[in-house]
C-alpha positions in Angstrom: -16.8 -8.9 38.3 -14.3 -12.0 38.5 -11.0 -11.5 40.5 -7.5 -12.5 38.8 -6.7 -15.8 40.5 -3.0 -16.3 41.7 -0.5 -17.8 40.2 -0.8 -21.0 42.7 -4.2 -21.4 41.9 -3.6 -21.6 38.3 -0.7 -23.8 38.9 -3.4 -26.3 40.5 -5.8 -25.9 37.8 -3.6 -27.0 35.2 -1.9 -30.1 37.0 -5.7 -31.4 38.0 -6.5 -30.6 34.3 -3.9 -32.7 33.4 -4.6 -35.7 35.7 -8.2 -35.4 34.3 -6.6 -35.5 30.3 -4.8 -38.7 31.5 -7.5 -40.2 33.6 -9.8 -39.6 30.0 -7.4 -41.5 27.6 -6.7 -44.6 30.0 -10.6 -44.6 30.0 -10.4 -44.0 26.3 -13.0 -41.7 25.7 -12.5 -38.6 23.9 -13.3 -35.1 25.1 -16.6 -35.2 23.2 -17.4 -38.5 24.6 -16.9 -37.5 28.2 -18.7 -34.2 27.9 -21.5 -36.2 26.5 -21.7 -38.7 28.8 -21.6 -35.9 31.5 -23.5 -33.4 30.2 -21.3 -30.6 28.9 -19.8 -29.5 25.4 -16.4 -30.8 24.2 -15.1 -27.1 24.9 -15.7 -27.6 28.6 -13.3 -30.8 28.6 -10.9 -29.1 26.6 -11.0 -26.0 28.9 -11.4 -28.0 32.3 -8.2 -30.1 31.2 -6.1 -27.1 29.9 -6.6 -25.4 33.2 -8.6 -22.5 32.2 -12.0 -23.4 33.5 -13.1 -23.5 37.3 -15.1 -26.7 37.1 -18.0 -27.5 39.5 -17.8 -30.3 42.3 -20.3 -31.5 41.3 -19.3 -31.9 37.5 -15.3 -33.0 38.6 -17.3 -36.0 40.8 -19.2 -37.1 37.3 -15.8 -36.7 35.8 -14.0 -39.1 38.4 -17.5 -41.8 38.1 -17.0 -42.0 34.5 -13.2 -42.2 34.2 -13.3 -44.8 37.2 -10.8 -42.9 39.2 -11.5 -41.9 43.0 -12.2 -37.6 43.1 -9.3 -37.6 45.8 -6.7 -38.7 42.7 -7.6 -36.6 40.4 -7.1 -33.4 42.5 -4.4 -34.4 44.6 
């Protein structure tokens, strides 16, 4: 059963999700061209970038490869 997550947490989500929304558009790609391109549906994107999805490291490193920005930006 999952555990509510605390408010920081959420917080954190949101602003990465964000950085990851902006890092998308400079790369101009659209949400279903980046989940394509790394392997998950458009409503992943949407959910990773709005903050309410806990995204794998190993999906948020395909993220930062295909937007061309380093990991360490993007979740600053």
């Amino acid at each position: 059963m999952p555990t509510e997550q605390p408010a920081w947490v959420i917080t954190r989500r949101t602003e990465i999700g964000a950085r990851i929304r902006s890092a998308r558009e400079h790369a101009n790609l659209s949400q279903l061209q980046l989940g394509e391109v790394v392997g998950v549906d458009h409503k992943t994107v949407h959910r990773i970038e709005h903050g309410t999805s806990d995204p794998s490291l190993g999906l948020l490193l395909h993220i930062a490869r295909v937007v061309d920005v380093d990991l360490a930006e993007l979740v600053r």
